[in-house]
C-alpha positions as CSV (number, residue, x, y, z in Angstrom):
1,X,-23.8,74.2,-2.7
2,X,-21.5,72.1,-0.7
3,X,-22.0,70.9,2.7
4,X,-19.6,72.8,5.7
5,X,-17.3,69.9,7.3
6,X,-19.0,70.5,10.6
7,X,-20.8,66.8,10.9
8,X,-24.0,68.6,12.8
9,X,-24.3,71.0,10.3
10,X,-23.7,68.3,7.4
11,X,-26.4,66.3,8.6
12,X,-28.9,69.0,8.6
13,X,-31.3,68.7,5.6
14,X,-30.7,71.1,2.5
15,X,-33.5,73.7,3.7
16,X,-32.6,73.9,6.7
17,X,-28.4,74.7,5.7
18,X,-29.9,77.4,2.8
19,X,-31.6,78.9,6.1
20,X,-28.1,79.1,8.2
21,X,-25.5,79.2,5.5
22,X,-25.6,82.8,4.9
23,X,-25.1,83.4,8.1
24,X,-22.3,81.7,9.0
25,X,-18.7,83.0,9.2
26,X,-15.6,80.9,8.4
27,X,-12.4,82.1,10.8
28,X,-9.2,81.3,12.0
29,X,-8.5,79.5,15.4
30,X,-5.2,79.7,17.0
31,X,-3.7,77.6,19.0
32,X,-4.4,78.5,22.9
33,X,-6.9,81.2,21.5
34,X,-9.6,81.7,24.4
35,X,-13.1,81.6,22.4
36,X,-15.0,82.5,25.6
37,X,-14.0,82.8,29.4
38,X,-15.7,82.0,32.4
39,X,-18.8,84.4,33.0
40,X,-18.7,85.8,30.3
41,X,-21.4,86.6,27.7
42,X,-21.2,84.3,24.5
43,X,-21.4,86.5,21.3
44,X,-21.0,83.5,18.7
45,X,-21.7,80.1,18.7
46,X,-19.0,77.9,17.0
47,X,-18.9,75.3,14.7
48,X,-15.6,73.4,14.3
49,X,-13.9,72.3,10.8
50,X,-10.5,71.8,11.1
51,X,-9.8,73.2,14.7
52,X,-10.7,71.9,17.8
53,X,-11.8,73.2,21.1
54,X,-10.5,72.2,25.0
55,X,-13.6,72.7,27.8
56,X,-11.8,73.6,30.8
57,X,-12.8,74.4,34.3
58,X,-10.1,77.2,36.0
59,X,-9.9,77.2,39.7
60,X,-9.6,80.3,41.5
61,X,-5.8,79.3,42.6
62,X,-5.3,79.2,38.5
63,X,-5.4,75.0,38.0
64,X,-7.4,73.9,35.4
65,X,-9.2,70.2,34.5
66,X,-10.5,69.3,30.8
67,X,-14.3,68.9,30.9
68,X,-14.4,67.9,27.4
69,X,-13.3,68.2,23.5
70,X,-15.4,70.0,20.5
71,X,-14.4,68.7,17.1
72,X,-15.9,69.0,13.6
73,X,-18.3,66.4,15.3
74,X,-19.8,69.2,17.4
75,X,-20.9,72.4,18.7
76,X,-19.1,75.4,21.3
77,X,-21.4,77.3,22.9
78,X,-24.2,74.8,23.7
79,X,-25.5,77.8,26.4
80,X,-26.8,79.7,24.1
81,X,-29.9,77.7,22.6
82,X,-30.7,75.9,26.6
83,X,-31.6,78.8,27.8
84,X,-28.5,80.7,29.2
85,X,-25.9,83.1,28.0
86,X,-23.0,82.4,29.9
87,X,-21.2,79.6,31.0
88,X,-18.8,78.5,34.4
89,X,-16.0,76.9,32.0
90,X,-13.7,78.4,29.3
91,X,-13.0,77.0,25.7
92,X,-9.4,77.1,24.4
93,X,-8.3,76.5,21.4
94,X,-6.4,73.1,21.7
95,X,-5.6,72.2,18.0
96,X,-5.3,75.2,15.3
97,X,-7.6,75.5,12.4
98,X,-11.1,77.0,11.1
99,X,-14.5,76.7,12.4
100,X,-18.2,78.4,11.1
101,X,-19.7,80.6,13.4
102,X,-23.0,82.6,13.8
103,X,-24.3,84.9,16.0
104,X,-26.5,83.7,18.5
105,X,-29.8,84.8,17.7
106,X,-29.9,83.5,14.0
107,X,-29.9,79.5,15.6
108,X,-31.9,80.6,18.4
109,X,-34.5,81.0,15.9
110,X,-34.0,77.8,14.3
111,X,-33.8,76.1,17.2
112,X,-37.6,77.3,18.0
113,X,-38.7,75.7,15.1
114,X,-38.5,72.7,17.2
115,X,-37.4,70.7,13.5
116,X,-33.9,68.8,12.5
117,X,-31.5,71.5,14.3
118,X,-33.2,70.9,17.3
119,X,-33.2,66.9,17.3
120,X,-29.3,67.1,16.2
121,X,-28.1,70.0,19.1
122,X,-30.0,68.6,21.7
123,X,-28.4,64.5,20.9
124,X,-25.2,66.3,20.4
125,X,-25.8,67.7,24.2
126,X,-26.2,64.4,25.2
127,X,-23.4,63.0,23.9
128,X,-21.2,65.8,25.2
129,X,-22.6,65.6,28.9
130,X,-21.9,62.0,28.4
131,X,-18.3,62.8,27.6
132,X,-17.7,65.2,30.4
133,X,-18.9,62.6,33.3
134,X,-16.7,60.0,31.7
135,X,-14.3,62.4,31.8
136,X,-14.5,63.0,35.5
137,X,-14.7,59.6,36.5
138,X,-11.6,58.6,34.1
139,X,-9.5,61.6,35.9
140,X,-10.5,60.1,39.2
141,X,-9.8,56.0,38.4
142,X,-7.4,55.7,35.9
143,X,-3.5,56.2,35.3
144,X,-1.8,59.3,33.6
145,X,-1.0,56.7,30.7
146,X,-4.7,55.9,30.4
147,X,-6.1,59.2,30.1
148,X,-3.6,60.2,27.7
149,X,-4.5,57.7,26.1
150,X,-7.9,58.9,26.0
151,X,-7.5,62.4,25.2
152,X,-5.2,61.2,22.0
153,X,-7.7,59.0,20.5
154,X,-10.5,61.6,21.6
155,X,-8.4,64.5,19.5
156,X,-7.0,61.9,16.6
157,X,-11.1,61.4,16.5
158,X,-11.8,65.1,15.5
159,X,-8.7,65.8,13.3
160,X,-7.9,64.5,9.8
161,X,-4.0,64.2,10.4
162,X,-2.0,61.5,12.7
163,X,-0.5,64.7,14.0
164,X,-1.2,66.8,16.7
165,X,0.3,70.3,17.5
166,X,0.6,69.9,21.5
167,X,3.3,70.7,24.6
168,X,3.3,68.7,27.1
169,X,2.7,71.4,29.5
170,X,-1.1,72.4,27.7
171,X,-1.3,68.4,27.8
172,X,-1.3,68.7,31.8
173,X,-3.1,72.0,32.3
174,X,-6.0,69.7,30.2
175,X,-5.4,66.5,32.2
176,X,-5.3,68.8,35.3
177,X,-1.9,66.5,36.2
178,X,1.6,67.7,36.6
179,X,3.5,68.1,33.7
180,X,5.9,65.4,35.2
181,X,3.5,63.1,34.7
182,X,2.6,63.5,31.5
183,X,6.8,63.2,30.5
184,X,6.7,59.7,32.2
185,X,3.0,59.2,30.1
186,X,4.4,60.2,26.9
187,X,8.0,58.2,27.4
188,X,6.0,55.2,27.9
189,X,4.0,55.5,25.1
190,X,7.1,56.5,23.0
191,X,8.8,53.3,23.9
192,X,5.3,50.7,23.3
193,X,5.9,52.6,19.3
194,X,2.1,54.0,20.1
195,X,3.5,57.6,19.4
196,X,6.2,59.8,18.6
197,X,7.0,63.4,20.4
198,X,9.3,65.8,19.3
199,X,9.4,69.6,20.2
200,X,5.5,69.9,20.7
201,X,4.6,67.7,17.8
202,X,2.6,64.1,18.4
203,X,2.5,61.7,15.8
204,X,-0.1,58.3,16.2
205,X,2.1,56.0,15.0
206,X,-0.2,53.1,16.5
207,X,-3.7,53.6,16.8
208,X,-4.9,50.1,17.6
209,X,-2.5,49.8,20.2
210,X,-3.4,53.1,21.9
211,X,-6.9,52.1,21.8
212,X,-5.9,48.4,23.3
213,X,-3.9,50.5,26.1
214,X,-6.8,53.3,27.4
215,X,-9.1,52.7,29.4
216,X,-13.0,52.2,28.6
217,X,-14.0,55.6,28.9
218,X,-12.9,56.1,25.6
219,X,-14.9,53.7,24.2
220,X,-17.7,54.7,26.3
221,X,-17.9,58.3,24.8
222,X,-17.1,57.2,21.0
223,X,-19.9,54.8,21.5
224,X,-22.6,57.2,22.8
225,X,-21.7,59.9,19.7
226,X,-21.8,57.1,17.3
227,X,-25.6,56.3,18.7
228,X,-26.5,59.4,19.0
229,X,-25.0,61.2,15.9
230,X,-24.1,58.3,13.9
């Protein structure tokens, strides 16, 4: 039986995936797709592949900040095995693709077993509470350019492809910047020959370079996952 593409669920020993695996449900993200809203009561927990899934925070006047990103390197939903079933922040689909999900109370049960799922979903929490205070403290010190920066090399992390699907007005509702901002952002990045934009499409054309221009939060984040996770 091969392993999902989810890396949490990959890492899990064999006995433990046999446990899970008939349980879990392969479906089809689109992009902008809300997979839960504010309040709300979380029917599945969701396990990334190919897609991956924006954090936000909405304010009641309708603006919106990024809290943090869910790849194949994680888990939506994290509510539902610390103890709550609903959450303050939505998750939007911010990159098309597929993700495994399972209803809650199948992992609940594992998670009581206190054995590998539990080690690997409560480091994974770590990391992503990690991520989201990084996240506020980069949208408070550093430039437009930098946290685009930031949020590329986050998303080209989690994807397979050089290419994200992406308009620069869902790249400001994330950023929780004008959209003006992130024109200038992108043009300057355009020009260095650190990426290409064209009608909603972003190519890396650069990687080091983007990474040599954001700040340190990135590096930050990818280091705590990489000592957490491995």
């Amino acid at each position: 039986m091969s392993k999902p593409q989810n890396r949490l669920l990959a890492a899990l020993p064999e006995e433990v995936h046999e446990r899970l695996y008939p349980h879990l449900e392969d479906v089809s993200l689109l992009l902008g797709q809300v997979i839960y809203e504010s309040g709300e009561r979380l029917d599945h927990i969701y396990f990334p592949t190919t897609s991956i899934v924006s954090l936000l925070y909405t304010m009641e006047d309708g603006t919106s900040a990024e809290l943090g990103v869910v790849g194949n390197d994680g888990v939506v939903g994290i509510a539902l095995f610390m103890g709550g079933e609903t959450t303050p922040n939505r998750a939007v689909v911010q990159s098309a693709g597929y993700s495994l999900r399972m209803k809650p109370n199948v992992l609940q049960e594992e998670f009581r077993r206190g054995g590998p799922l539990q080690l690997v979903l409560l480091r994974y929490t770590q990391a992503l509470i990690t991520q989201m205070s990084q996240t506020a403290v980069c949208n408070r010190l550093h430039s437009v350019d930098q946290q685009l920066c930031r949020w590329l090399l986050l998303s080209h992390d989690r994807l397979d492809s050089n290419e994200l699907t992406m308009t620069q007005e869902l790249i400001a509702n994330m950023l929780g910047v004008r959209r003006e901002g992130v024109t200038v952002a992108a043009g300057h990045l355009q020009a260095a020959g650190l990426i290409h934009y064209n009608r909603g499409k972003i190519t890396i054309s650069d990687r080091t370079g983007l990474e040599a221009r954001a700040c340190e939060c990135y590096q930050v984040v990818r280091n705590e996952f990489e000592r957490l996770l491995g």
